[in-house]
PyMOL Python script that loads the backbone (N, CA, C, O; Angstrom):
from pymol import cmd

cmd.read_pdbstr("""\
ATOM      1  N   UNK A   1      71.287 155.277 234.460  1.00  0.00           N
ATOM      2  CA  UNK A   1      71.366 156.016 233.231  1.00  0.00           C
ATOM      3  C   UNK A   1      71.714 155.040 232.105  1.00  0.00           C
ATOM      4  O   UNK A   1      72.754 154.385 232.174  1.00  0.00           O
ATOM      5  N   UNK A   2      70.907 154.929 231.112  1.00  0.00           N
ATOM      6  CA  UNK A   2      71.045 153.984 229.830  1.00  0.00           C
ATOM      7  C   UNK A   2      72.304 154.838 228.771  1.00  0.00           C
ATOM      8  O   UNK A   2      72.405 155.911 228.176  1.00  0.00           O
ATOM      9  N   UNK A   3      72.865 153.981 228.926  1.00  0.00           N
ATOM     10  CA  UNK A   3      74.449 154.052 228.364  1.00  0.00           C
ATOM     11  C   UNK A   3      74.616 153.114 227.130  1.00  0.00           C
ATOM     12  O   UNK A   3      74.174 151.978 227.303  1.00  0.00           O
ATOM     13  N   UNK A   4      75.206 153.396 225.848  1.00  0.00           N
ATOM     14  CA  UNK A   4      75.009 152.614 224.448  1.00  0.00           C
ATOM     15  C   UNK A   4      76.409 152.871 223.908  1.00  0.00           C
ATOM     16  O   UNK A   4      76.711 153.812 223.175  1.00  0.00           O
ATOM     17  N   UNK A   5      77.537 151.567 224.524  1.00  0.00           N
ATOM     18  CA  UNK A   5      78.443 151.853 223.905  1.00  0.00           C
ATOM     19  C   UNK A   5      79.005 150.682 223.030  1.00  0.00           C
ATOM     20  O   UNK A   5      79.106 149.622 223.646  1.00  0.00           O
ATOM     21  N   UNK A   6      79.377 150.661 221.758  1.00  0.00           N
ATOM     22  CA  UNK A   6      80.256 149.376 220.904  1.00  0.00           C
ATOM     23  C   UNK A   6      81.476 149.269 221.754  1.00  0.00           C
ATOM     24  O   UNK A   6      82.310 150.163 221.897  1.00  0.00           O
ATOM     25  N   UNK A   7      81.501 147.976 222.356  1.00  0.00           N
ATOM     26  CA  UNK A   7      82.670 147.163 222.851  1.00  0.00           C
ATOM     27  C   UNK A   7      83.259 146.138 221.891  1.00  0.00           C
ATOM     28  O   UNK A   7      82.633 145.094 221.713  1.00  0.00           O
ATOM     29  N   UNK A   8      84.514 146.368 221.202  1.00  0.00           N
ATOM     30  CA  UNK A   8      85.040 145.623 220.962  1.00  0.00           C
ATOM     31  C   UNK A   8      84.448 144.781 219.555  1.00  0.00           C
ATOM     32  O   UNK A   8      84.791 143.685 219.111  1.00  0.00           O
ATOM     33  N   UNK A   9      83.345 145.836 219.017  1.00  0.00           N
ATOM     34  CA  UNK A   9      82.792 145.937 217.488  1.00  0.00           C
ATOM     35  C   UNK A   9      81.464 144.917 218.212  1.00  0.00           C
ATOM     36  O   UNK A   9      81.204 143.888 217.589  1.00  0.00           O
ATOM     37  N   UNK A  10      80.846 145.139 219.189  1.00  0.00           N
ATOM     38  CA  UNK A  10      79.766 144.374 219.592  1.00  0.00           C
ATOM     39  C   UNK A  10      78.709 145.852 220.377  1.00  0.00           C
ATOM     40  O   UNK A  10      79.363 146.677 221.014  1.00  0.00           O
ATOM     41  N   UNK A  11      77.372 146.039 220.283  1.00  0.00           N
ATOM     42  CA  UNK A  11      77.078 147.144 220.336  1.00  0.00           C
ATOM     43  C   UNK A  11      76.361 146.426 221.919  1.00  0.00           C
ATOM     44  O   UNK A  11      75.833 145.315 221.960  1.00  0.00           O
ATOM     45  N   UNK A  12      76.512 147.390 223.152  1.00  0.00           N
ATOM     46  CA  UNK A  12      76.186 147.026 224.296  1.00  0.00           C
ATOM     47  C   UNK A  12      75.111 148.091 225.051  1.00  0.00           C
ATOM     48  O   UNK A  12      75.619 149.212 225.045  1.00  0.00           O
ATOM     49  N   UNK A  13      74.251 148.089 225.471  1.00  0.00           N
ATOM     50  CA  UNK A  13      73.546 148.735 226.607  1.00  0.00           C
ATOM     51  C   UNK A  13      73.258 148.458 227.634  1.00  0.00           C
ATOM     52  O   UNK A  13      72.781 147.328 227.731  1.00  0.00           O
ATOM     53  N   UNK A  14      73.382 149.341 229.027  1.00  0.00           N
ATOM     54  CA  UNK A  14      74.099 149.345 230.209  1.00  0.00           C
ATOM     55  C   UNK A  14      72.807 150.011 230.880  1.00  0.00           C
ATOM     56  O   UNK A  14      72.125 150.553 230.011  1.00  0.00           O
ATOM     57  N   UNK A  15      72.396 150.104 231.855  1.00  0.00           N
ATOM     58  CA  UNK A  15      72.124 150.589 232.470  1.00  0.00           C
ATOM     59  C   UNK A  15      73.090 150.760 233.833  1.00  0.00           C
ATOM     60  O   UNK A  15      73.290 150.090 234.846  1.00  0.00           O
ATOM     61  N   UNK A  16      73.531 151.912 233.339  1.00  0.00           N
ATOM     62  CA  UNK A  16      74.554 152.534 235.010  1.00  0.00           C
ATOM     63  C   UNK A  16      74.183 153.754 235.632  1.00  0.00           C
ATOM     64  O   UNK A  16      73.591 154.663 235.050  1.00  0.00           O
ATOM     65  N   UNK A  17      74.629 153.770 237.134  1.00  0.00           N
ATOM     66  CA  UNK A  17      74.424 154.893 237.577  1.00  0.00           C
ATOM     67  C   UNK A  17      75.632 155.718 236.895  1.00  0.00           C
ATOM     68  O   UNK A  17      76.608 155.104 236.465  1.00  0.00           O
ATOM     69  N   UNK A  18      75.543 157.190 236.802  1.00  0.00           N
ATOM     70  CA  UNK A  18      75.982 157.632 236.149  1.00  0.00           C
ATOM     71  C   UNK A  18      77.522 158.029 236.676  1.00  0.00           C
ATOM     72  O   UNK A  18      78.395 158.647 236.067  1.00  0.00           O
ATOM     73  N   UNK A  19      77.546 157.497 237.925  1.00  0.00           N
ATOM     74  CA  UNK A  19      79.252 157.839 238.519  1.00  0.00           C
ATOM     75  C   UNK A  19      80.134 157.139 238.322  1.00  0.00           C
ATOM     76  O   UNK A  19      81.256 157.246 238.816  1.00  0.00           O
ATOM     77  N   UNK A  20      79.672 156.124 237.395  1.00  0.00           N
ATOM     78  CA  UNK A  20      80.429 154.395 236.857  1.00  0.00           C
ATOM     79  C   UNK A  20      81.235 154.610 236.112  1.00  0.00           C
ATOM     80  O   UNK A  20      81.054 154.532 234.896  1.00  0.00           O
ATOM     81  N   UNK A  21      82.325 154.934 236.661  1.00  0.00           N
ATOM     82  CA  UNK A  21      83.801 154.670 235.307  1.00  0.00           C
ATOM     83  C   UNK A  21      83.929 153.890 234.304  1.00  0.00           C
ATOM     84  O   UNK A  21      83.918 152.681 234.535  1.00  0.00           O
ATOM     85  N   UNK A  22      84.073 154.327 233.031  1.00  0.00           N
ATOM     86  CA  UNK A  22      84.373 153.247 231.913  1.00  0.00           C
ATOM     87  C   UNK A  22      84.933 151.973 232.255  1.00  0.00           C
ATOM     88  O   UNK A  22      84.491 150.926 231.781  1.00  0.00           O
ATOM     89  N   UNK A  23      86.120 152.035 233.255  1.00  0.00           N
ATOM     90  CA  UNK A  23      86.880 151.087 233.411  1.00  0.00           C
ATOM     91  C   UNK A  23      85.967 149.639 234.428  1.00  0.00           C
ATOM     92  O   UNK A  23      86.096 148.420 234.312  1.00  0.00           O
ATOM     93  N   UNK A  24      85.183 150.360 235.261  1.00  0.00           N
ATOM     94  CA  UNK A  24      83.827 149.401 236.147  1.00  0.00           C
ATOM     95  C   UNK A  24      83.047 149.142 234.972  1.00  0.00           C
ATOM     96  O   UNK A  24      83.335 148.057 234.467  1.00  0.00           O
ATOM     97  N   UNK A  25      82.245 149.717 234.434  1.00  0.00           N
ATOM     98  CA  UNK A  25      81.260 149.378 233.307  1.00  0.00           C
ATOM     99  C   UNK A  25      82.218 148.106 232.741  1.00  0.00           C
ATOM    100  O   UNK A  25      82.056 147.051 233.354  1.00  0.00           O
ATOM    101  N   UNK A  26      83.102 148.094 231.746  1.00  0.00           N
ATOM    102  CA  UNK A  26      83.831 147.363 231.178  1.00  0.00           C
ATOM    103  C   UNK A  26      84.250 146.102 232.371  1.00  0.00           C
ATOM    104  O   UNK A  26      84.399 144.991 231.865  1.00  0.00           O
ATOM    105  N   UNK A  27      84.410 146.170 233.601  1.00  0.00           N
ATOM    106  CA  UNK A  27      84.974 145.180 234.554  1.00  0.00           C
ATOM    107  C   UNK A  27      84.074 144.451 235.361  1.00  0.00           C
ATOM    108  O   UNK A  27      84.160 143.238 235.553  1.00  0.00           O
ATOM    109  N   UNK A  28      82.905 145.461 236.000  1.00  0.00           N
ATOM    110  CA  UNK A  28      82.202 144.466 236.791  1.00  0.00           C
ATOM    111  C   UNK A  28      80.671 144.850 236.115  1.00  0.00           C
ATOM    112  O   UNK A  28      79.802 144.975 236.977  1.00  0.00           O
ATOM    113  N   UNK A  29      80.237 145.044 234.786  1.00  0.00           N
ATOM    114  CA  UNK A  29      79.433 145.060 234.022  1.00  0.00           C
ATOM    115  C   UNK A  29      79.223 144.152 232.926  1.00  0.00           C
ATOM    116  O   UNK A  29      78.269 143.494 232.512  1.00  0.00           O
ATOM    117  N   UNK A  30      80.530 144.345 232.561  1.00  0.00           N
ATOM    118  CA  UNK A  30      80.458 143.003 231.592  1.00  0.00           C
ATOM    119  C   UNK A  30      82.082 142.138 231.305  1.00  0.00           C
ATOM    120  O   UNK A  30      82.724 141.981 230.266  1.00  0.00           O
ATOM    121  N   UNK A  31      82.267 141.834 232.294  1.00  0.00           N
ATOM    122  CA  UNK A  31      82.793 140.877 232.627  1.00  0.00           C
ATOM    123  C   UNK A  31      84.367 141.104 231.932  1.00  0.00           C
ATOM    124  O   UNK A  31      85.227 140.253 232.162  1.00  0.00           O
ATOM    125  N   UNK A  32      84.708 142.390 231.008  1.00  0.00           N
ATOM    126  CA  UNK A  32      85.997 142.153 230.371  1.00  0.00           C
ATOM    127  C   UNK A  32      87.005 142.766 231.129  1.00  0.00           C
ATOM    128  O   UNK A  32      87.207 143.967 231.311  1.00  0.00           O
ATOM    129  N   UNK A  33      87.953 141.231 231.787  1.00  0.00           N
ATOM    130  CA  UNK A  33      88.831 142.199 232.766  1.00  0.00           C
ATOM    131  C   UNK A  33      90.248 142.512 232.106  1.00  0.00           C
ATOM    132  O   UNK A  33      91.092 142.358 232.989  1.00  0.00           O
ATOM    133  N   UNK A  34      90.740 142.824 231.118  1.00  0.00           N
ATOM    134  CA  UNK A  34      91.832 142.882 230.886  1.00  0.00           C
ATOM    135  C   UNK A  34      92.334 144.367 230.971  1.00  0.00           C
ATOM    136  O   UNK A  34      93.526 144.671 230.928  1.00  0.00           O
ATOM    137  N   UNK A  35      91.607 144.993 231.060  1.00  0.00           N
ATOM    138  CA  UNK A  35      92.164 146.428 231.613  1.00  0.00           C
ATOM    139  C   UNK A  35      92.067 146.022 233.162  1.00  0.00           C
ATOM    140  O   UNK A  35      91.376 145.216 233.784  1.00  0.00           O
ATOM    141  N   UNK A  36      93.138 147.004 233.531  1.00  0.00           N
ATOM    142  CA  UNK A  36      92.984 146.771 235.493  1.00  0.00           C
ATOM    143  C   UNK A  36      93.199 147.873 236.131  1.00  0.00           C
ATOM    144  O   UNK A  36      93.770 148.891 235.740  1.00  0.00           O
ATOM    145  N   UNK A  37      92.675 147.613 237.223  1.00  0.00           N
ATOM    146  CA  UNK A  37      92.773 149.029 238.285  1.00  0.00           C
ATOM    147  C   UNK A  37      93.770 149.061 238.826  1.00  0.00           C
ATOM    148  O   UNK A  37      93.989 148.101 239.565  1.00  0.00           O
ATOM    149  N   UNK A  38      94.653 149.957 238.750  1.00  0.00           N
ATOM    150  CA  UNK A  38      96.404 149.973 238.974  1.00  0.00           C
ATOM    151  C   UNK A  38      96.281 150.926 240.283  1.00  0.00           C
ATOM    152  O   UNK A  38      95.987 150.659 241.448  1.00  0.00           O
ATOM    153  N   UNK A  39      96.656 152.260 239.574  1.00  0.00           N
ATOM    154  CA  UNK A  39      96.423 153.238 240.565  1.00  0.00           C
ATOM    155  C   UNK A  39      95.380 154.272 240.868  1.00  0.00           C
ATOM    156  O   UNK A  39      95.466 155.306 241.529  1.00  0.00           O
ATOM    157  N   UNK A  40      94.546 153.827 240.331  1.00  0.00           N
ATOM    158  CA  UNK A  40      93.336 154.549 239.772  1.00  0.00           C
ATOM    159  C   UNK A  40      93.411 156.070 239.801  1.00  0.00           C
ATOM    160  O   UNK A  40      92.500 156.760 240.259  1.00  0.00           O
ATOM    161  N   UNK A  41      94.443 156.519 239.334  1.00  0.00           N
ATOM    162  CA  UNK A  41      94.436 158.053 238.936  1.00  0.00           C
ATOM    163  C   UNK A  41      95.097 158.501 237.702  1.00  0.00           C
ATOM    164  O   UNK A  41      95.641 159.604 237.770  1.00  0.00           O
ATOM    165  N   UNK A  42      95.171 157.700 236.302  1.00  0.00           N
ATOM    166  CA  UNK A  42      95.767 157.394 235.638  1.00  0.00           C
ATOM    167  C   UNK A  42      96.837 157.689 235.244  1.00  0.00           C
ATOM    168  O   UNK A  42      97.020 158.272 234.176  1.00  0.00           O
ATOM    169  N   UNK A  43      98.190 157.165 236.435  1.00  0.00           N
ATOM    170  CA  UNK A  43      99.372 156.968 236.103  1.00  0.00           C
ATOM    171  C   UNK A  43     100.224 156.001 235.319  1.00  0.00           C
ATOM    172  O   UNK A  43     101.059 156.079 234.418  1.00  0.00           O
ATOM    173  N   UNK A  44      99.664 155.064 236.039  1.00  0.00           N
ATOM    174  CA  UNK A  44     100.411 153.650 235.579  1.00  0.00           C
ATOM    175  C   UNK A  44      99.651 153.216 234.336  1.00  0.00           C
ATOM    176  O   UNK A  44     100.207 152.184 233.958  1.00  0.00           O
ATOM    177  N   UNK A  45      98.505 153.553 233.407  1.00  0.00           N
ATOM    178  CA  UNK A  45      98.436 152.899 232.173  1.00  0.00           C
ATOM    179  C   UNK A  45      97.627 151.344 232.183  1.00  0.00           C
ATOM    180  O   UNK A  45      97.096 150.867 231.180  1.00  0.00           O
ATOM    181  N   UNK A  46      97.663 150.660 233.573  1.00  0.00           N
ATOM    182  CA  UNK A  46      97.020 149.752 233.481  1.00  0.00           C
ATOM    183  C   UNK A  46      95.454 149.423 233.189  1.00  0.00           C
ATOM    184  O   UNK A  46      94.854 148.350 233.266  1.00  0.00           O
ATOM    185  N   UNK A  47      94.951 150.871 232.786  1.00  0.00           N
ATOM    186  CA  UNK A  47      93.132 151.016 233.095  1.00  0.00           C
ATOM    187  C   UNK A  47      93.225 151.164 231.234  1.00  0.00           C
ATOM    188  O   UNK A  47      92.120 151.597 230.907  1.00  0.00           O
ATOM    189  N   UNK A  48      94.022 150.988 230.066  1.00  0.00           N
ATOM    190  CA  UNK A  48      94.051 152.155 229.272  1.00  0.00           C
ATOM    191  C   UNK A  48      93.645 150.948 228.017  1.00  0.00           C
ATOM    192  O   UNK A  48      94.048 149.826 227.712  1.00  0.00           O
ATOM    193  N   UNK A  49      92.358 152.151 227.401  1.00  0.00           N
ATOM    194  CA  UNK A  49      91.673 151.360 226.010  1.00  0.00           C
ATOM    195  C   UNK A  49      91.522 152.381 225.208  1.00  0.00           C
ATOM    196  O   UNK A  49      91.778 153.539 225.538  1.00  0.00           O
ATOM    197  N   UNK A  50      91.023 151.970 223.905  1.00  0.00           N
ATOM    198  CA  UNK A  50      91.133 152.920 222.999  1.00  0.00           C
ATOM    199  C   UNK A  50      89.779 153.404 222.657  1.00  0.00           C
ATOM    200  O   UNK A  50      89.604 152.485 221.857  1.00  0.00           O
ATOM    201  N   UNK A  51      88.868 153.951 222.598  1.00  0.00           N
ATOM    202  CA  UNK A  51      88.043 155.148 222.008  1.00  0.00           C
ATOM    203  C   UNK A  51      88.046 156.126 220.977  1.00  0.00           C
ATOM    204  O   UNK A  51      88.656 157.194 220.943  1.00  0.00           O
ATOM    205  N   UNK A  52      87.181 155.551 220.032  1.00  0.00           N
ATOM    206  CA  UNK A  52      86.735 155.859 218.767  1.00  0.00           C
ATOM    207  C   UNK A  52      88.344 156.206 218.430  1.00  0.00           C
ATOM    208  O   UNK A  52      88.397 157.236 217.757  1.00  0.00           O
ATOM    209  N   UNK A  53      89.470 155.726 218.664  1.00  0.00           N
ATOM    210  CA  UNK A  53      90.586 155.533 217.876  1.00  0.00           C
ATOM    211  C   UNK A  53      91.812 156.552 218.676  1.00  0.00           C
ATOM    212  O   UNK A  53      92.970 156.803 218.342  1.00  0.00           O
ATOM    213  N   UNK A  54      91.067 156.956 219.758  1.00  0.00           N
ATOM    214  CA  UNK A  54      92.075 157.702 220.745  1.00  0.00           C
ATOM    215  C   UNK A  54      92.081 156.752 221.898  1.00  0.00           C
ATOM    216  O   UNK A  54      91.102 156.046 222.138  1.00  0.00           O
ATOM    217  N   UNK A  55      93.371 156.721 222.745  1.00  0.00           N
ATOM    218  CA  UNK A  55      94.072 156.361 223.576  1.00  0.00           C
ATOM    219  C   UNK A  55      93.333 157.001 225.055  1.00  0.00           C
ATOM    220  O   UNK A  55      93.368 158.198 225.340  1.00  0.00           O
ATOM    221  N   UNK A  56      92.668 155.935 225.911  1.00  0.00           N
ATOM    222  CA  UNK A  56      92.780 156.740 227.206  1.00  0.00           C
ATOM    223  C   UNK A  56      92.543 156.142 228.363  1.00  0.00           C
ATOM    224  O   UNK A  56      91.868 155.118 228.260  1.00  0.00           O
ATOM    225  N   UNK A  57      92.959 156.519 229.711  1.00  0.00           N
ATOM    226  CA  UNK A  57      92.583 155.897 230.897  1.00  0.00           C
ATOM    227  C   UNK A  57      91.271 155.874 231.201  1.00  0.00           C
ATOM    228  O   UNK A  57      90.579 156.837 231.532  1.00  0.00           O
ATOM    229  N   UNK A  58      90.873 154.492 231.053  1.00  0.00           N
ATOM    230  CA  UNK A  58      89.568 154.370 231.639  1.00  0.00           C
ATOM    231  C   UNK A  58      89.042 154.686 232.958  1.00  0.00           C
ATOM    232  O   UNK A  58      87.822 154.660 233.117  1.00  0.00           O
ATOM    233  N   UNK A  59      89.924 155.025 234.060  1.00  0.00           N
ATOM    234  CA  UNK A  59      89.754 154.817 235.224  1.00  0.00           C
ATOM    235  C   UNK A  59      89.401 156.618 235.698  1.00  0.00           C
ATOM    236  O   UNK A  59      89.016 156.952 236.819  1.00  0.00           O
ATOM    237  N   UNK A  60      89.593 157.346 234.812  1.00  0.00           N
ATOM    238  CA  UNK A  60      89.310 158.262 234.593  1.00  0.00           C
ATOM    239  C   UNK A  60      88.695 158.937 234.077  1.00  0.00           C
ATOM    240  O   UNK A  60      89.001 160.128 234.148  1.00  0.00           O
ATOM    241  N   UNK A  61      87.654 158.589 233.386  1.00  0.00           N
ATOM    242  CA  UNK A  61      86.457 158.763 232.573  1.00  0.00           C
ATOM    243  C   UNK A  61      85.350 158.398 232.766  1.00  0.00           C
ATOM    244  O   UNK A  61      85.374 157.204 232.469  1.00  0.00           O
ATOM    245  N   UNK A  62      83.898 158.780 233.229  1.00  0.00           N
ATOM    246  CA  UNK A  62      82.755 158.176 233.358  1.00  0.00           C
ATOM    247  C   UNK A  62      82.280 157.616 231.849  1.00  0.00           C
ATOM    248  O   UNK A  62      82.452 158.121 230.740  1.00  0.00           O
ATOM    249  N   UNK A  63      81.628 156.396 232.240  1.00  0.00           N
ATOM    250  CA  UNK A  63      81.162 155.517 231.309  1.00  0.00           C
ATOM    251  C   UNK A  63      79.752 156.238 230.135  1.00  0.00           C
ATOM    252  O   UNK A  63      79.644 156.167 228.910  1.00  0.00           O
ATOM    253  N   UNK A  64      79.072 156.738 230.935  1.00  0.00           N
ATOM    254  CA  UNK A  64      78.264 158.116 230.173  1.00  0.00           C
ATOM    255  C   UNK A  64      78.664 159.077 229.236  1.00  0.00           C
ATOM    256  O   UNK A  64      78.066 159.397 228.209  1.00  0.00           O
ATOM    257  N   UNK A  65      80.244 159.725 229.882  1.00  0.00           N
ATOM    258  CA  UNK A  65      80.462 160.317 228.565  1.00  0.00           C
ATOM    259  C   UNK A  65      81.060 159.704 227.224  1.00  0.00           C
ATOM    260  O   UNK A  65      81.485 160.285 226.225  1.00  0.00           O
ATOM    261  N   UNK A  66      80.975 158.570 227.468  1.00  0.00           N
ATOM    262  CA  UNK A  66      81.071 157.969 226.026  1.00  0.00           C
ATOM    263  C   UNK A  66      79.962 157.194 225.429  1.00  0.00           C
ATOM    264  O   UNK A  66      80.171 156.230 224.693  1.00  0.00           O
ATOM    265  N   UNK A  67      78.869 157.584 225.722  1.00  0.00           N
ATOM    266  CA  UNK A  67      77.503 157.268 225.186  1.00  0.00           C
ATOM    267  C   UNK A  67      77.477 157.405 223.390  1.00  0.00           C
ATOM    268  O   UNK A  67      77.656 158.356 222.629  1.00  0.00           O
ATOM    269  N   UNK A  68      77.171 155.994 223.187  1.00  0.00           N
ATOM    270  CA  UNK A  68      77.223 155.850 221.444  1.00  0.00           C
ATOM    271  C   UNK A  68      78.937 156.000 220.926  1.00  0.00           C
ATOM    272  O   UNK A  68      79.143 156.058 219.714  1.00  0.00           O
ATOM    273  N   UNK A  69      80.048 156.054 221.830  1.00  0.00           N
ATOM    274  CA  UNK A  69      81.672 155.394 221.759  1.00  0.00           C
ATOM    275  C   UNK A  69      81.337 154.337 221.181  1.00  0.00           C
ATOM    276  O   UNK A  69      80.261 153.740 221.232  1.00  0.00           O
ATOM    277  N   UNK A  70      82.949 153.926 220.212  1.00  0.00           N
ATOM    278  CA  UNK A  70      83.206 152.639 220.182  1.00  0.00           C
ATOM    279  C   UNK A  70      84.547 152.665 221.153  1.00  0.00           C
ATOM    280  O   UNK A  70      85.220 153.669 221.389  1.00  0.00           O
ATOM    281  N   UNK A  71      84.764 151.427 221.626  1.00  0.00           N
ATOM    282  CA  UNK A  71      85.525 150.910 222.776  1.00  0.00           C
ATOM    283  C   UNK A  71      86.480 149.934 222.230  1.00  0.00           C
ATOM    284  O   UNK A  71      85.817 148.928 221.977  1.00  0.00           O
ATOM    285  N   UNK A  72      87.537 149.766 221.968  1.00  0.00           N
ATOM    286  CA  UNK A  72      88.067 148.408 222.040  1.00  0.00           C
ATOM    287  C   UNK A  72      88.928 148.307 223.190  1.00  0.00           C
ATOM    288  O   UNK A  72      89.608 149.305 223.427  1.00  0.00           O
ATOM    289  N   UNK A  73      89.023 147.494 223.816  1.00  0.00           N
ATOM    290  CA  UNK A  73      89.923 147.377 224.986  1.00  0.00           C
ATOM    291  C   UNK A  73      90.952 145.874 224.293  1.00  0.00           C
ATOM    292  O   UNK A  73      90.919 145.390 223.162  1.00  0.00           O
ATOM    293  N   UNK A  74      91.815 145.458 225.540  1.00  0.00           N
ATOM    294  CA  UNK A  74      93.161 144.257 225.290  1.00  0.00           C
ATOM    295  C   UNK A  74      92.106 143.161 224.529  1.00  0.00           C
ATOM    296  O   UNK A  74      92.341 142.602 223.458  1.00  0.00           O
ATOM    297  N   UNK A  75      91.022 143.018 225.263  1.00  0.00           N
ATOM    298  CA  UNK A  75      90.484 141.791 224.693  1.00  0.00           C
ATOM    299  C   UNK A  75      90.130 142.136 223.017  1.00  0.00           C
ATOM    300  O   UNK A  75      90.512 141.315 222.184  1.00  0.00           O
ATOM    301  N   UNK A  76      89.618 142.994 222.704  1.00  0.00           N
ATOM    302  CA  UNK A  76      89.006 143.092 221.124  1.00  0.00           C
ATOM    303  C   UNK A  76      90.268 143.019 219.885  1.00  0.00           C
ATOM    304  O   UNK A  76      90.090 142.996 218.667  1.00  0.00           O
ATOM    305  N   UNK A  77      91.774 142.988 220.747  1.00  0.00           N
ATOM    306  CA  UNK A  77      92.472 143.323 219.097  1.00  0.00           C
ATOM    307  C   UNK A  77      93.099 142.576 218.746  1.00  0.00           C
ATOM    308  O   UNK A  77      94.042 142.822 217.993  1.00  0.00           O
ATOM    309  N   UNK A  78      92.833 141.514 219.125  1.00  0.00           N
ATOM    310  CA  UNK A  78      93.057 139.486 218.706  1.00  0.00           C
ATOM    311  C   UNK A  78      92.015 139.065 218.902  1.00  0.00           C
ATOM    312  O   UNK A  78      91.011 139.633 219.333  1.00  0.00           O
ATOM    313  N   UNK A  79      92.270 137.451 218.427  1.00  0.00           N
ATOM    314  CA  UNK A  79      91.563 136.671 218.459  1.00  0.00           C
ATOM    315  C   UNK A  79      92.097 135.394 218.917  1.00  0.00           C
ATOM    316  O   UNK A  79      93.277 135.061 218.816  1.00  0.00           O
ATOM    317  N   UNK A  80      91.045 134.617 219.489  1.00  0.00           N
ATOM    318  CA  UNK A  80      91.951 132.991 219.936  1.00  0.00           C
ATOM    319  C   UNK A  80      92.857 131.983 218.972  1.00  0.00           C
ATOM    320  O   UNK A  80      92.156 131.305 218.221  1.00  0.00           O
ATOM    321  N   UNK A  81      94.012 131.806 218.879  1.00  0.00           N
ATOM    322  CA  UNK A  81      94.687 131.100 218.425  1.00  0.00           C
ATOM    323  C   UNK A  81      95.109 132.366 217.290  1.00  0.00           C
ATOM    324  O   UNK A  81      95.632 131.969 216.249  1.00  0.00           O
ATOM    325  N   UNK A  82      94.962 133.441 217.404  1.00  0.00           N
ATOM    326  CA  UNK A  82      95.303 134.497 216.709  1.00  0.00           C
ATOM    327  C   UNK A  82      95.580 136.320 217.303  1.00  0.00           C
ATOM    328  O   UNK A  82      94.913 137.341 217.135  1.00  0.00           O
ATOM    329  N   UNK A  83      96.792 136.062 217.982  1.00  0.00           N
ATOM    330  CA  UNK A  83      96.565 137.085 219.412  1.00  0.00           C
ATOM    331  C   UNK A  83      97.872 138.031 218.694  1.00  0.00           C
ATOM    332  O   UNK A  83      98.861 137.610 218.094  1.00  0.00           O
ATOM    333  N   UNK A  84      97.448 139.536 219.017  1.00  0.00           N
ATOM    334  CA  UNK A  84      97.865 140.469 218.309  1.00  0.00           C
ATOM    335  C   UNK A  84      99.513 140.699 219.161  1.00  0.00           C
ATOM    336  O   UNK A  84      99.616 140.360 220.340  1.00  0.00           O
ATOM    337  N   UNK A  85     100.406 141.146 218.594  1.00  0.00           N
ATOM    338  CA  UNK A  85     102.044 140.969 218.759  1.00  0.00           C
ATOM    339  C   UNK A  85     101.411 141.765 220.568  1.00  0.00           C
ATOM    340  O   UNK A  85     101.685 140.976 221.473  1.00  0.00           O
ATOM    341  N   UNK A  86     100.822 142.836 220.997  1.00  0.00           N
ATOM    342  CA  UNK A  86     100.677 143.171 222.160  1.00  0.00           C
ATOM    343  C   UNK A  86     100.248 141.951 223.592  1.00  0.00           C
ATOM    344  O   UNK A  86     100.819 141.692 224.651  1.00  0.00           O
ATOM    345  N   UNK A  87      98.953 141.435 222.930  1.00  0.00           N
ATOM    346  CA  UNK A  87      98.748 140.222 223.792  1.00  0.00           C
ATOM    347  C   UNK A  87      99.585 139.025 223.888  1.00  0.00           C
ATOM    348  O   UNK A  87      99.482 138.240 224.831  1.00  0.00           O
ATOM    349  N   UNK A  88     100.407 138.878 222.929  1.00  0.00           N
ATOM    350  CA  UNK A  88     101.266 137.753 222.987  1.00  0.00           C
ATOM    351  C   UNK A  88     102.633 138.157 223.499  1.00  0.00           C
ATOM    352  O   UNK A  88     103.499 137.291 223.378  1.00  0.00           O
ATOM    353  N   UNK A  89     103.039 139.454 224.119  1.00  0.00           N
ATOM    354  CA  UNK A  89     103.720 139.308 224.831  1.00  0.00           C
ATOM    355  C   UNK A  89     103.825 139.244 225.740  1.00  0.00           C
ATOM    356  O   UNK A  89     104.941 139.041 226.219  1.00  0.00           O
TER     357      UNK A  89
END
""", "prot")
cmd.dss("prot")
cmd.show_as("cartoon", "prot")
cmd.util.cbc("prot")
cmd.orient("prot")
């Protein structure tokens, strides 16, 4: 299923099967691992990016229903030699 989501202000298309969690799309799709698979039932917070400006566990969401989302995950809200007060701690 062709999937069209902005990662991280970069516009991406996917072809996934459609049972592909945001958090796989984002991990073993394109390579951004800084969200992680904790407990995968979203307790622990470790799967968690932001969408179109809301907060949520990726590990819990298919990657489809956010078709035409913007995404920023840990990696998008710094930059190298310029890393936001979250990543630098």
């Amino acid at each position: 299923m062709e999937t069209n989501l902005t990662i991280n202000g970069t516009e991406q298309r996917l072809d996934l099967d459609p049972r592909t969690t945001l958090l796989d799309a984002l991990r073993h799709h394109l390579g951004l691992t800084g969200s992680k698979k904790g407990c995968d039932h979203g307790q622990c917070g470790a799967c968690t990016v932001m969408v179109n400006g809301r907060r949520i566990n990726a590990c819990l969401t298919l990657a489809c229903m956010h078709d035409g989302d913007a995404v920023t995950t840990i990696e998008g809200i710094g930059a190298p030699g310029n890393l936001s007060p979250l990543q630098d701690a």
